[in-house]
N, C-alpha and C positions, 0 to 999 in steps of 0.2 A: 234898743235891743243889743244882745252883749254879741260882738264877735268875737265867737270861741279861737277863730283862728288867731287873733291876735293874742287872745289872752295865751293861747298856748305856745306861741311865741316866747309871749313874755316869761313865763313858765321854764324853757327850756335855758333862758339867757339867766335865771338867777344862778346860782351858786348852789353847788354838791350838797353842799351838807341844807341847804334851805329846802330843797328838792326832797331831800334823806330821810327829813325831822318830822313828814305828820305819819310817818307809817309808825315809827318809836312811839309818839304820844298818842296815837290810835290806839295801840296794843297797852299801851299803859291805861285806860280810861275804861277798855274793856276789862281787863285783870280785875280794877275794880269793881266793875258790879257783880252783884249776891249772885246771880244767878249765873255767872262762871266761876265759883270762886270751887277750888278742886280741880278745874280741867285741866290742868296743866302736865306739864312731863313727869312721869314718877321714877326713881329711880334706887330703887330698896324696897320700896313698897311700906315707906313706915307712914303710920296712921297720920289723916291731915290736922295740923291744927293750925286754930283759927288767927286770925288777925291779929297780929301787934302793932307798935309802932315799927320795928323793924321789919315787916313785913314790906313799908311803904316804903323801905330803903331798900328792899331787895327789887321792889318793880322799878324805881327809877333805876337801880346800875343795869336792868335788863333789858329794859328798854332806851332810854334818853341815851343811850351809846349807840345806838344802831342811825341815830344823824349822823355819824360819821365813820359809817362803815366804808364809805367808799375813799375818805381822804385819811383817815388815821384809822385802818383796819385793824393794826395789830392794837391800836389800844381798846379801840370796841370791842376784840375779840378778849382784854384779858380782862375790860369792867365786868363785861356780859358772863363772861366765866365766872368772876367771883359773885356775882349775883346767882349764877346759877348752884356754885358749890352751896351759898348762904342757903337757897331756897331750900334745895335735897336734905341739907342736913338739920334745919329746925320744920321740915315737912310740910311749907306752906302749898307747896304746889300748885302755884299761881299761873295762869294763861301766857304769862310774861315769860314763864320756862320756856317755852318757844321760840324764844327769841334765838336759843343756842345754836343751833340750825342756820341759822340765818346771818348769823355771825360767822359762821364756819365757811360756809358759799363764800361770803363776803371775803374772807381774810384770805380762802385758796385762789381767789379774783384777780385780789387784788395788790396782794403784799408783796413784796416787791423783795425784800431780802432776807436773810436767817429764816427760810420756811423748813427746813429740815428740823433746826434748833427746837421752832414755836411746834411743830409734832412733836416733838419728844417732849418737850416741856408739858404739851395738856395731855400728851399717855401719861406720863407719869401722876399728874395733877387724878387723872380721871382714876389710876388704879391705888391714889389715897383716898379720892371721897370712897372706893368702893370698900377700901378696908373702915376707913371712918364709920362707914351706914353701919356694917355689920357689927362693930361695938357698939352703936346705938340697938342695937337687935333688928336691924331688917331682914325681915325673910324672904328675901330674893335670894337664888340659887345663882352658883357662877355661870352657870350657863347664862340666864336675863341678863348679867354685866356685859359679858363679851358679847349679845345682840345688842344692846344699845351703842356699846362701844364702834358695831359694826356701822352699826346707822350712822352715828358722828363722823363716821371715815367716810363712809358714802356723800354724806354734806360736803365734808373736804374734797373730795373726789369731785364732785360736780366745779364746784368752785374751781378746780384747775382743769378741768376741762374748757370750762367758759375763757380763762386763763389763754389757754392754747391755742381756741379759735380766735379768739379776738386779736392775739398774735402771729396767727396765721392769714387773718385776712388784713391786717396792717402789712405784713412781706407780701401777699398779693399786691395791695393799693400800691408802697416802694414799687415793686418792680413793674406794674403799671404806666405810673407816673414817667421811670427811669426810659420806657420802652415808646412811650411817648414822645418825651425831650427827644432820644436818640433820631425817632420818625421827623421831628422839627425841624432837629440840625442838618438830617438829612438832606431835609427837602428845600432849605433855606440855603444851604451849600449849592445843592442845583440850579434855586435859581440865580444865585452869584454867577456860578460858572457858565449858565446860559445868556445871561446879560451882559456881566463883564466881557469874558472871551470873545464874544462876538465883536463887541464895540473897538474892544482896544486892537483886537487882532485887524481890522477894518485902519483904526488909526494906524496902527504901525509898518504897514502895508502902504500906505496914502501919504504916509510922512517919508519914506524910504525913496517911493520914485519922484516929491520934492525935488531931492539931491539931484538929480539929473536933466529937473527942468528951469536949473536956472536964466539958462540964454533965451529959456521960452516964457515971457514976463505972465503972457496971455493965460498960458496951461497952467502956471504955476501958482496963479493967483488964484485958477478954480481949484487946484488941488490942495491947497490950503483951506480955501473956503471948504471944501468939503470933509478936510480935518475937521473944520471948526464943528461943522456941521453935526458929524458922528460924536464929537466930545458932547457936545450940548445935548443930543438923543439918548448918549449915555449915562447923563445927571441925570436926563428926565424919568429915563426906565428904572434909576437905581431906589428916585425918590417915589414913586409909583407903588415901587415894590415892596419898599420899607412899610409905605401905607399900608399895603395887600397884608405885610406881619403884624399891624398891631392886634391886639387880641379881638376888637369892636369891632374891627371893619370884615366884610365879606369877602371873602379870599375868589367869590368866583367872578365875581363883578371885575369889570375891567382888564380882565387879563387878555394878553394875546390871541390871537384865532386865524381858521384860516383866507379870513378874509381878511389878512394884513399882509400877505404873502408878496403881493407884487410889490409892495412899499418895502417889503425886506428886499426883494429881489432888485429893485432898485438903488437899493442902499448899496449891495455887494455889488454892483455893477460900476457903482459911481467908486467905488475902492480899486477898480482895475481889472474887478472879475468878469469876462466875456459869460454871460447866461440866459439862456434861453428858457424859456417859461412857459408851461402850459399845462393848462387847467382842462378837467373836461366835467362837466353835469354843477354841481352847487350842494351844499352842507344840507343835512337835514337839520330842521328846524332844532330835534332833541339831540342833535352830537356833541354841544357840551364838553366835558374834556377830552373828547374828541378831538374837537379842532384845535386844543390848545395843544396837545401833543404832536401833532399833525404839525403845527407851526414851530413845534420848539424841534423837530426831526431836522426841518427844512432849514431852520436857521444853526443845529450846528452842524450837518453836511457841508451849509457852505462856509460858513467858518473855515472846516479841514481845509476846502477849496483852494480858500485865501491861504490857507497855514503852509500847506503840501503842495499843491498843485497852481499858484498864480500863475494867471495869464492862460492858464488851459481851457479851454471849453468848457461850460459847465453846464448839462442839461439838468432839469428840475421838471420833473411830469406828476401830479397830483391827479387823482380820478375820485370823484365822488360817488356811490353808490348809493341803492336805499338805506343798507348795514353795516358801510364798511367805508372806512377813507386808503385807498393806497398809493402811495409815494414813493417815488425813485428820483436820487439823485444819483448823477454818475460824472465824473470828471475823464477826458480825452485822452491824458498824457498826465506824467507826472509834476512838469510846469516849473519853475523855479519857486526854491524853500531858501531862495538865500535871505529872503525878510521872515523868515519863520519864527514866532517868539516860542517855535516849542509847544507841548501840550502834552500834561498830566493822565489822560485816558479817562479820566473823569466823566468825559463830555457822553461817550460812546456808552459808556457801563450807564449813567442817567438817563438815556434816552431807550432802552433796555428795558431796565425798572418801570419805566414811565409805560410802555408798549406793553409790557407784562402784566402790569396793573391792569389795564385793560381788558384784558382776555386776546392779545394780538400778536404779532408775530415781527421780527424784528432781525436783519441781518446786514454787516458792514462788510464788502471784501475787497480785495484787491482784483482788480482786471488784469487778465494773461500781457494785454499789449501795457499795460502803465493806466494808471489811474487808479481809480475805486468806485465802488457802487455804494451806495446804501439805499436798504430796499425796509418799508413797514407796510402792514397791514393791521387799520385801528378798526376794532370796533364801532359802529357810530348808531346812533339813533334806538329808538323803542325795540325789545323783541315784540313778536304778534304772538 
């Protein structure tokens, strides 16, 4: 049994002009038979006659050129042309005349340069056969010239319209594409600055009060270890995430949530950040990026924590609802930034975006006595 899907596969992968070539010899094999022989385009209206040898030369330049209407348009439009002039002016009037049309579409499709020129070149071509016919005696009146002339333009006409859209919707797909990438980088950028910022800021926080625990062999050996510790979580999450970008793999698998909270919250604790932690209810089952958002709030809140405020109090309250996840972090005092490696504003404008996407609500402030708040409220779970 033939599967048509692959034949037509196979069909779509040859080659333009192989594609082109059985509408040409189709319309050439009809011209031949008796029983169309006259249907063709008239233009003068002079009496038909019959078959010659040259008659078989004017169906191949009118047709066997329109295989390559679409890769050498301008030359199909000028064989087809001269088979056309041949046919009008020894009056064979072949099925093949048809072809002119379709030559016309094609060449306003698809030609690519000097299209003003190639108009002017077949007005002018068109307004010699029309004097040619009329020394042969056609009695067509100027008025039938200029309608057929109109119809030809109208061919063109079509032809550059197809022209237009096809180029209009290639600059749709460009800026598409372009607004994609940008969506990419975007979001490839965030999760850098979610993952790095966090780790390194943790390291460089935990490598700083080292320096001070030298005479303390005990402290210092943990506070190293737990350097070590954060660098190594930081290879892991980086190669993790690199995974999560290849184009194969499912971006929603594996990621963050907020049942990793207390392991973060742990993690900034072992950095030097004093933090208190509490959860109240559990995730719906469908909160989904939900909770990844809910986790990435929480981890660069404390981030600032460690950046702005070390050694302050750090509370962290999460409540889970049927609808909704909402999160407060808020830090005591403003705590010493003398290990601060600084921060871009990046972190705060991502987690924004991310809360917005959502449908959710999102706000970072400063508290009157020192410190800072950040407060969200995520969407989570099915509407009913």
């Amino acid at each position: 049994m033939i599967d048509l899907r692959r034949v037509t596969d196979l069909w779509r992968r040859c080659d333009v002009v192989v594609r082109d070539l059985p509408f040409g010899l189709l319309l050439a094999v009809a011209s031949l038979l008796p029983a169309l022989h006259g249907k063709g385009t008239q233009v003068g209206d002079l009496p038909i006659r019959p078959f010659d040898a040259l008659a078989f030369v004017v169906i191949a330049l009118e047709c066997l050129p329109l295989a390559v209407r679409r890769r050498w348009p301008a030359v199909c439009l000028a064989l087809v042309s001269l088979g056309f002039v041949l046919d009008q002016l020894h009056a064979y009037h072949v099925l093949a005349s048809n072809a002119m049309p379709i030559a016309l579409i094609s060449a306003g499709a698809h030609l690519e340069r000097h299209r003003r020129v190639t108009v002017a070149l077949l007005s002018m071509a068109y307004v010699s056969l029309a004097f040619a016919l009329g020394r042969l005696g056609a009695p067509e009146k100027v008025e039938g010239y200029v309608v057929f002339y109109l119809a030809l333009a109208l061919a063109w006409g079509i032809g550059t319209w197809l022209r237009s859209t096809r180029a209009a919707e290639a600059e749709h797909r460009r800026h598409v594409a372009e607004a994609t990438r940008a969506a990419e980088r975007t979001r490839i950028a965030r999760e850098l600055h979610d993952v790095v910022t966090h780790h390194v800021t943790a390291m460089v926080v935990q490598a700083e009060a080292a320096r001070y625990l030298t005479a303390v062999p005990d402290r210092l050996d943990a506070t190293l270890s737990a350097v070590t510790d954060t660098g190594r979580r930081a290879i892991t999450d980086l190669r993790h995430m690199l995974d999560l970008l290849k184009a194969d793999h499912d971006t929603d698998v594996g990621m963050p949530s907020a049942k990793e909270l207390r392991t973060l919250v742990e993690q900034t604790r072992q950095a030097g950040q004093p933090v208190e932690f509490t959860e109240e209810g559990s995730p719906a089952e469908s909160a989904g990026s939900a909770e990844f958002v809910t986790y990435r709030v929480v981890q660069e809140a404390l981030t600032n924590a460690l950046k702005y405020a070390h050694g302050s109090p750090t509370v962290v309250r999460v409540r889970y609802r049927e609808k909704e996840i909402s999160v407060e972090v808020s830090t005591g005092g403003p705590g010493s930034r003398a290990v601060s490696p600084g921060g871009s504003g990046r972190g705060l404008a991502g987690l924004r975006e991310r809360v917005d996407a959502l449908g959710g609500e999102f706000s970072a402030d400063r508290k009157a006595g020192g410190g800072f708040v950040v407060r969200a409220r995520i969407p989570a779970g099915s509407p009913s």
